[in-house]
C-alpha positions as CSV (number, residue, x, y, z in Angstrom):
1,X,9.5,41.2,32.8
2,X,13.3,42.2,32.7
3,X,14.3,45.6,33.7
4,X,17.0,47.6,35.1
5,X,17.6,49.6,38.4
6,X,20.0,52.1,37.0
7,X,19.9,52.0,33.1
8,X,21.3,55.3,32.3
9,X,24.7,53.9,33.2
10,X,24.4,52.1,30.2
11,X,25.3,55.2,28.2
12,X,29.2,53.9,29.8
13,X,29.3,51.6,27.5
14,X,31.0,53.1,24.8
15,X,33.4,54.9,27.2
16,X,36.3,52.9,26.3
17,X,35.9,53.6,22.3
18,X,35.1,57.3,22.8
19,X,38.4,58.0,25.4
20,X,40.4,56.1,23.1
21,X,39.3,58.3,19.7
22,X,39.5,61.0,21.6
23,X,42.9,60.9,23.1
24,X,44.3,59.3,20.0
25,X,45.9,56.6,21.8
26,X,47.3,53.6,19.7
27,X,48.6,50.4,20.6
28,X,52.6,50.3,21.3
29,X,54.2,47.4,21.6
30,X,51.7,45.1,23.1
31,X,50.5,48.1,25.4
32,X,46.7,48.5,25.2
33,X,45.6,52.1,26.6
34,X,42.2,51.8,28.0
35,X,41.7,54.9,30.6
36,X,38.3,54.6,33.0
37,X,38.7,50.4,33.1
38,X,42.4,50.3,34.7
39,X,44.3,53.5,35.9
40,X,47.6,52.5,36.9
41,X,50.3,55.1,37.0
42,X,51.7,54.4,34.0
43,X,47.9,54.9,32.8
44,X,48.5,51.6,31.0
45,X,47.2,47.7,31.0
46,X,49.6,45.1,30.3
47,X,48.0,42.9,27.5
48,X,49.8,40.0,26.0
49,X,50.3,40.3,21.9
50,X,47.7,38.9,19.8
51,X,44.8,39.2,22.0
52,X,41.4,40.3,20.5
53,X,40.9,43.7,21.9
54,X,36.9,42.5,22.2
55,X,37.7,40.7,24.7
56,X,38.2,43.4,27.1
57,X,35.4,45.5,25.8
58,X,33.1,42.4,26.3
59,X,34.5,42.5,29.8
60,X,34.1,46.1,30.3
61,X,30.3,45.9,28.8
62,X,29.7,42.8,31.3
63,X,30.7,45.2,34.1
64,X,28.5,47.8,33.2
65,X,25.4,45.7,32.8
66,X,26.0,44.3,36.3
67,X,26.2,48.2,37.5
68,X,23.0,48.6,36.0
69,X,20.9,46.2,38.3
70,X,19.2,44.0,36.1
71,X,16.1,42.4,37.7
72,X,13.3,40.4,37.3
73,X,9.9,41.7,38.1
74,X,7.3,39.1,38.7
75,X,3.3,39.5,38.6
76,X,1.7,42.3,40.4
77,X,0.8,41.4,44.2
78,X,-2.2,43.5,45.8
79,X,-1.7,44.7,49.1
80,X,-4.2,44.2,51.9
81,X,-5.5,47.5,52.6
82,X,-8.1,49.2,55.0
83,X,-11.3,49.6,52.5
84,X,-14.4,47.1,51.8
85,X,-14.6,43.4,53.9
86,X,-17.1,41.7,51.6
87,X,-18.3,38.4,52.4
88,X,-20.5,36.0,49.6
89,X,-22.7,32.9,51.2
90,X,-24.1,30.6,48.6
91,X,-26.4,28.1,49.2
92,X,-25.4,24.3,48.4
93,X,-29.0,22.9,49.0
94,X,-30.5,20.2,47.0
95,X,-32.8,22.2,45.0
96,X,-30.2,24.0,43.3
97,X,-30.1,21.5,40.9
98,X,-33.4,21.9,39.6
99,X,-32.7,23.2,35.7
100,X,-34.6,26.0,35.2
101,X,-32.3,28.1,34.0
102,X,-31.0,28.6,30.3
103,X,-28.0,30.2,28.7
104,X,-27.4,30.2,24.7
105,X,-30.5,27.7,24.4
106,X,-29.3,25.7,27.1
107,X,-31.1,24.5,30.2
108,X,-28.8,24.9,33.1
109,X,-29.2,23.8,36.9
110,X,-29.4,27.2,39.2
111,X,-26.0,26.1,40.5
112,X,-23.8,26.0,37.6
113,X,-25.2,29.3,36.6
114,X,-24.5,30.6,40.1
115,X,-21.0,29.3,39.8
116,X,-20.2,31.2,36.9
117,X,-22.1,34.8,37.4
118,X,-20.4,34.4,41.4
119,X,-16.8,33.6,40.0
120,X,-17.0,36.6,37.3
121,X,-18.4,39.3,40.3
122,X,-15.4,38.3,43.0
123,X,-13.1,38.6,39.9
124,X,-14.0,42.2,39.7
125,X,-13.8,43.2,42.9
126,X,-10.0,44.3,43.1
127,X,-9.4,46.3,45.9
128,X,-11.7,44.5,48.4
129,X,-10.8,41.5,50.9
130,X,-13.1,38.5,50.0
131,X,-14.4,35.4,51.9
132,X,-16.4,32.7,50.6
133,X,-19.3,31.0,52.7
134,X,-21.3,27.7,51.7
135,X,-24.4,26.5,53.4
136,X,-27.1,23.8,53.1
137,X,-28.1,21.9,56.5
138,X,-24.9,24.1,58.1
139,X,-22.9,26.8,57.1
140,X,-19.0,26.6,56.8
141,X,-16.5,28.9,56.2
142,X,-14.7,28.2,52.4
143,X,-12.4,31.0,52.6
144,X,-11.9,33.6,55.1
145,X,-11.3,37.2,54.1
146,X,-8.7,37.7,51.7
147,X,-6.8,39.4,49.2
148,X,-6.5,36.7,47.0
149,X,-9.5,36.8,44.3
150,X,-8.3,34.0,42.8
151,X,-8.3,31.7,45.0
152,X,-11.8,32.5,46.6
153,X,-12.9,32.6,42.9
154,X,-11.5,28.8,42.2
155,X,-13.2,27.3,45.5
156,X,-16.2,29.0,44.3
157,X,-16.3,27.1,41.0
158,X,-14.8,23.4,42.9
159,X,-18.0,23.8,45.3
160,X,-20.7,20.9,44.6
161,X,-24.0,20.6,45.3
162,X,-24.6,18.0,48.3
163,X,-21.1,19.7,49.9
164,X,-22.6,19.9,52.9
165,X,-26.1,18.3,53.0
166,X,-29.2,19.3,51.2
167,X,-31.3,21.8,53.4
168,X,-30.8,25.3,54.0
169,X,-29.3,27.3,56.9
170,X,-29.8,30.8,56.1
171,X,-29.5,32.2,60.2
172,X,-26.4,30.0,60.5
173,X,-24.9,31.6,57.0
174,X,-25.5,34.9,58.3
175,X,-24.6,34.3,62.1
176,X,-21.0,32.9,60.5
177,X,-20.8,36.1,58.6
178,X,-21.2,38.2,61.7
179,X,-18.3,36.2,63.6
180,X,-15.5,36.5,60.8
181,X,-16.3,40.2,60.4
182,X,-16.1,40.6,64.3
183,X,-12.0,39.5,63.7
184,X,-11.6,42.9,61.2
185,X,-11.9,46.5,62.2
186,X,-11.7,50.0,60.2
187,X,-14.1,48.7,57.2
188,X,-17.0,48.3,55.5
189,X,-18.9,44.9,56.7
190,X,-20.7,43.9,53.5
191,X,-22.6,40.1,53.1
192,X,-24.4,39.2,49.9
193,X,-26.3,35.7,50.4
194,X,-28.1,33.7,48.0
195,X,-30.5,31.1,48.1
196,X,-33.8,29.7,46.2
197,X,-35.3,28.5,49.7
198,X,-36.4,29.1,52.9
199,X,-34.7,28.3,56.6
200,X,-34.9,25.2,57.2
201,X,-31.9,24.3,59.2
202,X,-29.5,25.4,61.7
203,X,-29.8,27.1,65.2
204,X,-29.9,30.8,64.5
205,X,-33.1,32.2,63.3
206,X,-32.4,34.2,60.2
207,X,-34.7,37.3,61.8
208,X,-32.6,37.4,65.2
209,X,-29.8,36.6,63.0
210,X,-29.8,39.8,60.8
211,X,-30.8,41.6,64.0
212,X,-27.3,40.7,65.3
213,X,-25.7,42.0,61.9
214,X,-27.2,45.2,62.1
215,X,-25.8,45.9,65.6
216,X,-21.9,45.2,64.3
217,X,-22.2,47.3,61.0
218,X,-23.1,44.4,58.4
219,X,-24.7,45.0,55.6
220,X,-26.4,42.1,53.9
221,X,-28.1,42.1,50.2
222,X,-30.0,38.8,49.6
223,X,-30.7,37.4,46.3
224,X,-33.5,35.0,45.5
225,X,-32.7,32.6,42.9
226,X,-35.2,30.3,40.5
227,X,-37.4,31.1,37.4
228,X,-41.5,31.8,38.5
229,X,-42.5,29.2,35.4
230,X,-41.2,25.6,35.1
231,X,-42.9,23.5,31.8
232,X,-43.0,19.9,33.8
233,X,-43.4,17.1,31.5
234,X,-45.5,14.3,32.7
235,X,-47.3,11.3,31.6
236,X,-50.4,12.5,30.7
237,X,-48.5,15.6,28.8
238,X,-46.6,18.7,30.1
239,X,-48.2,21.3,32.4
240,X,-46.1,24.4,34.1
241,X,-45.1,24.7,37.9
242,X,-43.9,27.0,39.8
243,X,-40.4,26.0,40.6
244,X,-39.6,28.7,43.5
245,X,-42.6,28.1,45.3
246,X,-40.3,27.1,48.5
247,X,-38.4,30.5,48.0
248,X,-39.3,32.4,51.2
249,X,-39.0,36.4,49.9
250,X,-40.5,37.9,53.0
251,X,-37.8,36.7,55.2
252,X,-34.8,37.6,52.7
253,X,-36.3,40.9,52.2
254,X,-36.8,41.8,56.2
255,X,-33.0,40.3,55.9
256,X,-32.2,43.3,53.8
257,X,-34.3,45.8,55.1
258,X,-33.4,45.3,58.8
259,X,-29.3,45.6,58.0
260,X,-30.3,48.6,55.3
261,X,-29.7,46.6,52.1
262,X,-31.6,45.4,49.2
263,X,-33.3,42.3,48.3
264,X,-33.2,41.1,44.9
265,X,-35.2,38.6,42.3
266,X,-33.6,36.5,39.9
267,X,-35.4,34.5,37.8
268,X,-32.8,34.1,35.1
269,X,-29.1,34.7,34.1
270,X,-28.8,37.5,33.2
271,X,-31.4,38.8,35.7
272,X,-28.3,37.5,38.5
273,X,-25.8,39.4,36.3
274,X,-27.6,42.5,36.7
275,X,-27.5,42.1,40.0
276,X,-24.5,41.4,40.9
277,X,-23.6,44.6,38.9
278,X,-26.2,46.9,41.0
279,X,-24.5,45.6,43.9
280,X,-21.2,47.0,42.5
281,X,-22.8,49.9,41.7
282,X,-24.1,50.1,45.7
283,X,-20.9,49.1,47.2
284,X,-18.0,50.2,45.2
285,X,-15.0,48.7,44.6
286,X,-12.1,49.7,47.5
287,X,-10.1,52.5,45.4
288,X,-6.8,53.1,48.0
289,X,-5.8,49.4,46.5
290,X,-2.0,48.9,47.0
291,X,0.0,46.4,45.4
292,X,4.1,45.8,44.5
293,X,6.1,43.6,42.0
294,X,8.7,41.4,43.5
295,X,12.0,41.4,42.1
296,X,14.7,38.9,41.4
297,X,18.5,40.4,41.3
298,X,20.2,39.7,38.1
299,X,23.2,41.4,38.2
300,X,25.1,38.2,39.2
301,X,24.9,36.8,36.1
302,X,27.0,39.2,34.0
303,X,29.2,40.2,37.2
304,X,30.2,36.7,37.4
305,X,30.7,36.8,33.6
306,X,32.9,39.4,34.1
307,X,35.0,37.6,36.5
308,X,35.3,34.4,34.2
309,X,36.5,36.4,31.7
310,X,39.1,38.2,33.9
311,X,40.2,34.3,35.0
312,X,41.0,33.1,32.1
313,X,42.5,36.9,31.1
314,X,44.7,36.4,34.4
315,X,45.7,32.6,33.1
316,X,46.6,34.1,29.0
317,X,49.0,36.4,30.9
318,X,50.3,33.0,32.5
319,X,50.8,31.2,29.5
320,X,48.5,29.1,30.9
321,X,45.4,29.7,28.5
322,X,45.4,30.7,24.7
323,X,42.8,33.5,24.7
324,X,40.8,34.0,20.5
325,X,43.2,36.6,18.6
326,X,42.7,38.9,16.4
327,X,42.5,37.8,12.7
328,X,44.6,38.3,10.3
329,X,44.4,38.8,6.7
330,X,46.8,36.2,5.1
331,X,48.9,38.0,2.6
């Protein structure tokens, strides 16, 4: 948006108008009074017959404006601040794609739902520095902690299943966790993980894993993610299955309980949703959240203005230019 640094000196715009009224000063003889732009000792500017009297007012407003500071502000840009290091591992295995999930009617796979319930809860949490973790047969750092929502937020919704193999490393995931929050001091270490599955892969047992987190100050909340009932259609008809059975909840909620957090079920959408806001609820959003505009100088513009108008002024004294007059009515 456009604004300006000083616009009370605005009101000086219609200085030259009001000093002339008020003075009663007239034109004589080619002589053009106009007290606070020039003040020679005569008190007078030299101005060549015929010339539009506009012209030096529009020179006179182009100088004020340029007084004034105009500036461009551009979009708001938060400001890292000590407060809430909050860290989200998903998990990229191959049975996220099992569809057991519906939205509007729909059957969705468990990761496109995860995508979009994810994307919306790091998009809400101003104030806090975000990093983005994604593990299936290892765990890798997506983003590290950072300001910038939106960007954590778009990497989030480019992941793909099959990223980075098909099992599930929950110890690494967490272990990875623990090492990026080492690098930050002064906050609060927080680590929400979700998975439909059970540890699988990796080095790091998930136990000894949270173990290590609760000794550095991390707090994890797991989420376990699939629906209990599954109709599977077969050839001799449909029966229903239970498409979580390799969801290991013991382990994700000693996870929880060992680093003081919370495990959670969800079996659906907007189960997940309601989770994700309980975990705002628990962890609030960072409120000491700083950010600036950045600004653009304008004033340039109508100072150079200004100066092209007092050229070719300069040059109509010359004889050089022929500067507009003012019209006359033909008799």
């Amino acid at each position: 948006m456009l604004s300006l640094e000083w616009p009370w000196l605005l009101l000086l715009l219609p200085l030259p108008l009001f000093v002339r009224n008020k003075q009663q000063q007239q034109q004589r003889g080619g002589e053009l009074h106009m007290p606070g732009i020039a003040q020679t000792t005569t008190s007078t500017l030299k101005v060549k017959p015929g010339v539009n009297r506009w012209f030096y007012l529009l020179m006179w407003a182009a100088l004020v404006l340029a007084c004034a500071r105009p500036q461009w502000l551009g979009e708001p840009i938060d400001i890292p601040t000590k407060g809430r290091d909050l860290m989200v591992a998903v998990d990229l295995s191959g049975s996220m794609q099992i569809e057991d999930m519906a939205i509007g009617g729909r059957t969705l796979d468990r990761f496109s739902v995860v995508q979009q319930v994810v994307s919306d809860f790091i998009d809400q949490r101003k104030g806090d520095r975000l990093g983005l973790i994604l593990f299936a047969d290892h765990a890798y750092l997506q983003t590290p902690l950072t300001a910038d929502h939106r960007s954590v937020a778009q990497y989030m919704r480019e992941a793909q299943i099959g990223l980075v193999g098909k099992q599930t490393a929950i110890g690494e995931a967490i272990g990875l966790a623990v090492k990026r929050f080492e690098q930050v001091q002064d906050s609060n270490r927080v680590l929400v993980l979700l998975t439909d599955g059970s540890n699988n892969a990796g080095n790091i047992d998930p136990i000894q894993a949270a173990k290590i987190a609760a000794e550095r100050g991390v707090t994890i909340y797991t989420i376990g993610v699939g629906a209990d009932v599954m109709e599977q259609r077969g050839f001799f008809g449909s029966r229903q299955v239970n498409p979580s059975s390799d969801l290991d909840e013991s382990t994700l909620q000693d996870i929880a309980n060992i680093t003081h957090g919370q495990y959670f079920r969800a079996r659906n959408p907007q189960e997940l949703q309601q989770i994700y806001q309980e975990i705002n609820k628990l962890q609030p959003v960072s409120r000491d959240e700083q950010s600036y505009r950045p600004k653009s100088e304008l004033f340039y513009w109508p100072l150079a203005f200004m100066l092209l108008l007092s050229v070719g002024l300069a040059l109509s004294q010359a004889g050089v230019l022929s500067l507009p007059a003012k019209g006359r009515r033909s008799s």
